[in-house]
ZAZA-770620 format. One record per residue (C-alpha): residue in three letters; x, y, z. Coordinates in Angstrom, 3 decimals, padded with zeros to 6 digits. Layout:
{aa->ALA | c1->X | c2->Y | c3->Z}
...
***
This chain:
{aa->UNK | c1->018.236 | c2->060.589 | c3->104.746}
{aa->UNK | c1->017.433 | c2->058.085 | c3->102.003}
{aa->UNK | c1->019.380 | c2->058.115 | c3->098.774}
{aa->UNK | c1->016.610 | c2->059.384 | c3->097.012}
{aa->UNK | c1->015.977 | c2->062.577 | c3->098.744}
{aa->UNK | c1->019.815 | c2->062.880 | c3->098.994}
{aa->UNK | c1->020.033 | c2->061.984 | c3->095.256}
{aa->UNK | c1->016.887 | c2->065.000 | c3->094.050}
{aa->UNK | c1->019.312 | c2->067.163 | c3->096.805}
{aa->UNK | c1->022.660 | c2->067.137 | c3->095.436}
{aa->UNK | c1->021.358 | c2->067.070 | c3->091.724}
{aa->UNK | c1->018.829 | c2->069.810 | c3->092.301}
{aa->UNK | c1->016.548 | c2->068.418 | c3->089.983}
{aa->UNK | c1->012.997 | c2->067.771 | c3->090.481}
{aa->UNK | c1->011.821 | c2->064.578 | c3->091.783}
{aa->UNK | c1->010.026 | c2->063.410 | c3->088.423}
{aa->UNK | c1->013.382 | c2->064.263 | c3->086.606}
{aa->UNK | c1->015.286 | c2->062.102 | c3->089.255}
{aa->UNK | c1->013.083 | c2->059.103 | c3->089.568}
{aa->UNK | c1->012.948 | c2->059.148 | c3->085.602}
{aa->UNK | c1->016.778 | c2->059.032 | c3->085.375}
{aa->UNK | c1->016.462 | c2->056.001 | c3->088.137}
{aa->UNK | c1->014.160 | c2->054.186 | c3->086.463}
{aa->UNK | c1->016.752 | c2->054.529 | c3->083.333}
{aa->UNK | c1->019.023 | c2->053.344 | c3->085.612}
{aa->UNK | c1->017.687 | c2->049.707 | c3->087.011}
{aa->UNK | c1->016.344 | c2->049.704 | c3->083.065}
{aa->UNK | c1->020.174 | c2->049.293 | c3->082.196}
{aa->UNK | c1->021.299 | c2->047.029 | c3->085.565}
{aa->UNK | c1->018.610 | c2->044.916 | c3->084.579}
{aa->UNK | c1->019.593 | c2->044.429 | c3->080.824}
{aa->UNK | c1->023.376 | c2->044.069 | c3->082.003}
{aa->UNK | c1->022.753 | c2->041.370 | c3->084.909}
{aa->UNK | c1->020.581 | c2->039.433 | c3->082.689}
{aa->UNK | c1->023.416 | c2->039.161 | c3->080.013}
{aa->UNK | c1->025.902 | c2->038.003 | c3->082.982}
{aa->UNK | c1->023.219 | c2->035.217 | c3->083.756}
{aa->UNK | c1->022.944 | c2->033.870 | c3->081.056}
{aa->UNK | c1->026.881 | c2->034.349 | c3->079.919}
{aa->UNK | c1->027.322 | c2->032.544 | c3->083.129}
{aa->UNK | c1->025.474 | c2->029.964 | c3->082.826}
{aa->UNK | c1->026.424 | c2->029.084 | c3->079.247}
{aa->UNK | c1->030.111 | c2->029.102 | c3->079.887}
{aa->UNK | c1->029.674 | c2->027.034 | c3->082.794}
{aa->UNK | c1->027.690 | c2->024.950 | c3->081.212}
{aa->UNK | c1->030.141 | c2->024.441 | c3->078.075}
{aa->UNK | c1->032.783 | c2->023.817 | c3->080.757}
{aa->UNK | c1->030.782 | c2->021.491 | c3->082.721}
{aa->UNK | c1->030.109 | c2->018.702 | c3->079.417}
{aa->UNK | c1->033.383 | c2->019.511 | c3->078.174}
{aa->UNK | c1->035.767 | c2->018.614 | c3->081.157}
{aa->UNK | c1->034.764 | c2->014.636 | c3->081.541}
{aa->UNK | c1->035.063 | c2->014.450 | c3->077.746}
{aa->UNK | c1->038.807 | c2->016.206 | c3->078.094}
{aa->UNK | c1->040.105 | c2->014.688 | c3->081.238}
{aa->UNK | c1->041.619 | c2->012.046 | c3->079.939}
{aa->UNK | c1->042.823 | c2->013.612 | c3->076.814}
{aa->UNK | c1->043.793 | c2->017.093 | c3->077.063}
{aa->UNK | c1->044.609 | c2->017.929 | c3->081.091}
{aa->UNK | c1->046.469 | c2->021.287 | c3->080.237}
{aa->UNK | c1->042.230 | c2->022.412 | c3->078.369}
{aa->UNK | c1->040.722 | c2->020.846 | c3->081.333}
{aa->UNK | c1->042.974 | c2->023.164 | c3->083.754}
{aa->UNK | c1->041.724 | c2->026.410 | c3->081.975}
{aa->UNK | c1->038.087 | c2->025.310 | c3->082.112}
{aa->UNK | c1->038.548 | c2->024.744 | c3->086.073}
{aa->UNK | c1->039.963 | c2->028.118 | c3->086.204}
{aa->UNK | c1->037.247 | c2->029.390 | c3->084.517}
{aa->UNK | c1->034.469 | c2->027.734 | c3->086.187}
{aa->UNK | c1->036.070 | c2->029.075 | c3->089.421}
{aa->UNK | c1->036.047 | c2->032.492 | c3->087.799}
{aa->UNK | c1->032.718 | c2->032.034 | c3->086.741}
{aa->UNK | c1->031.767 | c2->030.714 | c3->090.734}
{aa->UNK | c1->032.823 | c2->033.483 | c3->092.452}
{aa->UNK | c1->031.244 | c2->036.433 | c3->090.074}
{aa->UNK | c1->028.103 | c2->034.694 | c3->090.603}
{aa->UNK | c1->028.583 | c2->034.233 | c3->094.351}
{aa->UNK | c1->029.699 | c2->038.108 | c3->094.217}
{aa->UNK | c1->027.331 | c2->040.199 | c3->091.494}
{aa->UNK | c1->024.839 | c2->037.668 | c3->092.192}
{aa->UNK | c1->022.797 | c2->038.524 | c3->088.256}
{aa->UNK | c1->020.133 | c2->036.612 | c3->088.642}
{aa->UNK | c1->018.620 | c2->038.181 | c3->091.637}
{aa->UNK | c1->019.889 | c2->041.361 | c3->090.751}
{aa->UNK | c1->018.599 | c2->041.187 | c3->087.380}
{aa->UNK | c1->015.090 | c2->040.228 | c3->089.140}
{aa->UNK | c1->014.993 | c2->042.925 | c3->091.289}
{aa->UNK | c1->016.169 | c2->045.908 | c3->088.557}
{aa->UNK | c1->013.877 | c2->044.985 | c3->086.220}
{aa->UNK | c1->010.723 | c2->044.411 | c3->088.725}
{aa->UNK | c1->011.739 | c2->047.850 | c3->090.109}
{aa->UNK | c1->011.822 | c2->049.558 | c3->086.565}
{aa->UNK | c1->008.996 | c2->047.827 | c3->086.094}
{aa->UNK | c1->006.805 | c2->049.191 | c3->089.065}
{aa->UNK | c1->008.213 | c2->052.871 | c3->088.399}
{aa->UNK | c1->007.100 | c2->052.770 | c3->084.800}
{aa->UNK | c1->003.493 | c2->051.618 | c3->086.263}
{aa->UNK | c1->003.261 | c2->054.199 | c3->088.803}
{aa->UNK | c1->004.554 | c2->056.441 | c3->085.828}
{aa->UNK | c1->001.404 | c2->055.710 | c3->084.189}
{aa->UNK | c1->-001.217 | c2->055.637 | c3->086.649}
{aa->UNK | c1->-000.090 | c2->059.526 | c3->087.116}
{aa->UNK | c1->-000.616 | c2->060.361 | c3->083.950}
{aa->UNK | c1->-003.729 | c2->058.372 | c3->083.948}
{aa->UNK | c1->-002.867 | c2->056.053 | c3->081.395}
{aa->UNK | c1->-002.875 | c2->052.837 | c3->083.318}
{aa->UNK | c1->-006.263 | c2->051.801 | c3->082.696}
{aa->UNK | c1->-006.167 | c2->052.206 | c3->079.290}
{aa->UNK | c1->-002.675 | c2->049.360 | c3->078.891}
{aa->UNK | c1->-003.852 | c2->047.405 | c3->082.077}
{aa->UNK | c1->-004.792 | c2->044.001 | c3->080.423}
{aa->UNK | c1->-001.296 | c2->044.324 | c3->078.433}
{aa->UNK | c1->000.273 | c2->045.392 | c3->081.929}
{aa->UNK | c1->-000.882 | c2->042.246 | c3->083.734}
{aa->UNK | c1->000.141 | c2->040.324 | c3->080.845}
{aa->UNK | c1->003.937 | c2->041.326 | c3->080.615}
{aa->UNK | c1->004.561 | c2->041.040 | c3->084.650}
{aa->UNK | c1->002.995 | c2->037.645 | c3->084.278}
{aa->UNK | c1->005.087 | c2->036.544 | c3->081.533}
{aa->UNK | c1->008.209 | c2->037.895 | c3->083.426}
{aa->UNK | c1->007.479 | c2->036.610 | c3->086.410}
{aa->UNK | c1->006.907 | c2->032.726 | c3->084.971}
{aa->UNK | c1->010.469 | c2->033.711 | c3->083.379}
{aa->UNK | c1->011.782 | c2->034.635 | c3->086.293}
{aa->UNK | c1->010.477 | c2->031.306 | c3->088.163}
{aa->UNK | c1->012.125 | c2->029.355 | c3->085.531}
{aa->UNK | c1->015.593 | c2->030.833 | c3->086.197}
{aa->UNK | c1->018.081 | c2->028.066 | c3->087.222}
{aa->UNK | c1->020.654 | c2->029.142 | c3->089.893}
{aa->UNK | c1->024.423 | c2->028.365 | c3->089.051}
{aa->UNK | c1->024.585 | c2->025.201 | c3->091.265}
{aa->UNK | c1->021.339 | c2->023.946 | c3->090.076}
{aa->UNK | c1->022.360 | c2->024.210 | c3->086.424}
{aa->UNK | c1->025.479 | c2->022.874 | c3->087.031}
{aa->UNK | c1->023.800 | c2->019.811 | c3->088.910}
{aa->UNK | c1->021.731 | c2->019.188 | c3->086.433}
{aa->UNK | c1->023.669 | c2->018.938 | c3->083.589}
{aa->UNK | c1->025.876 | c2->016.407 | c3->085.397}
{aa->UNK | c1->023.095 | c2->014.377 | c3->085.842}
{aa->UNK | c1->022.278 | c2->014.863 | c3->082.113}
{aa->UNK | c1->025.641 | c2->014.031 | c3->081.055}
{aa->UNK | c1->026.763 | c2->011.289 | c3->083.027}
{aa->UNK | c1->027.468 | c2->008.309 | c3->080.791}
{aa->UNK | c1->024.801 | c2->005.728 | c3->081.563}
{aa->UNK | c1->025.879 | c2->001.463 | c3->082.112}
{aa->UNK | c1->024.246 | c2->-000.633 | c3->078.833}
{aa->UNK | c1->022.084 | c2->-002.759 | c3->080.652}
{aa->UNK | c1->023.158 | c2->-006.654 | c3->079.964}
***
């Protein structure tokens, strides 16, 4: 049995009522894995120009920031946000649409329909992973030889 059908079972609601509170649901995963992303990525970020400017300085700060970056490793490898964030919101998305197109509202918003999911998507395109954002503000912040 699928989780839906066991979920409109065991609450013994209707399906509309169900899907509804579903869609309310990946609404609210999607809002809190995009927040991880990008609290991620900033705090790795920070950690990642911060260490070769500390290393020689302050080794106790530097320690924390490799614990942290660790930290901040493995809850991406784990929760994953950016493709989770992708997929809750593309899912609340297409249950909204189908939402409409019941009613018989989705011709009237279609234009502003396309418009949105192709704005998301180029957003979602753009997203860095945590490796890639981390390589690429090591190559940003590597200290560059004055040429003689």
């Amino acid at each position: 049995m699928s989780k839906l059908k066991a979920l409109i079972i065991i609450a013994g609601a209707n399906p509309k009522t169900t899907i509804k509170k579903i869609n309310k649901r990946y609404y609210n995963l999607a809002n809190f894995y995009k927040y991880l992303y990008y609290i991620n990525r900033i705090i790795a970020g920070f950690c990642v120009v911060l260490i070769p400017i500390l290393l020689s300085t302050r080794k106790e700060i530097v320690t924390i920031l490799f614990i942290l970056m660790a930290l901040i490793m493995v809850l991406d490898t784990v929760l994953n946000p950016m493709e989770s964030w992708i997929r809750y919101s593309v899912s609340s998305d297409m249950l909204y649409v189908e939402e409409l197109k019941k009613s018989g509202k989705y011709e009237e918003f279609e234009k502003e329909i396309k418009i949105i999911t192709e704005t998301e998507n180029e957003l979602f395109a753009s997203l860095l992973s945590l490796s890639e954002l981390i390589e690429k503000l090591r190559k940003n912040n590597t200290t560059k030889e004055p040429s003689e």
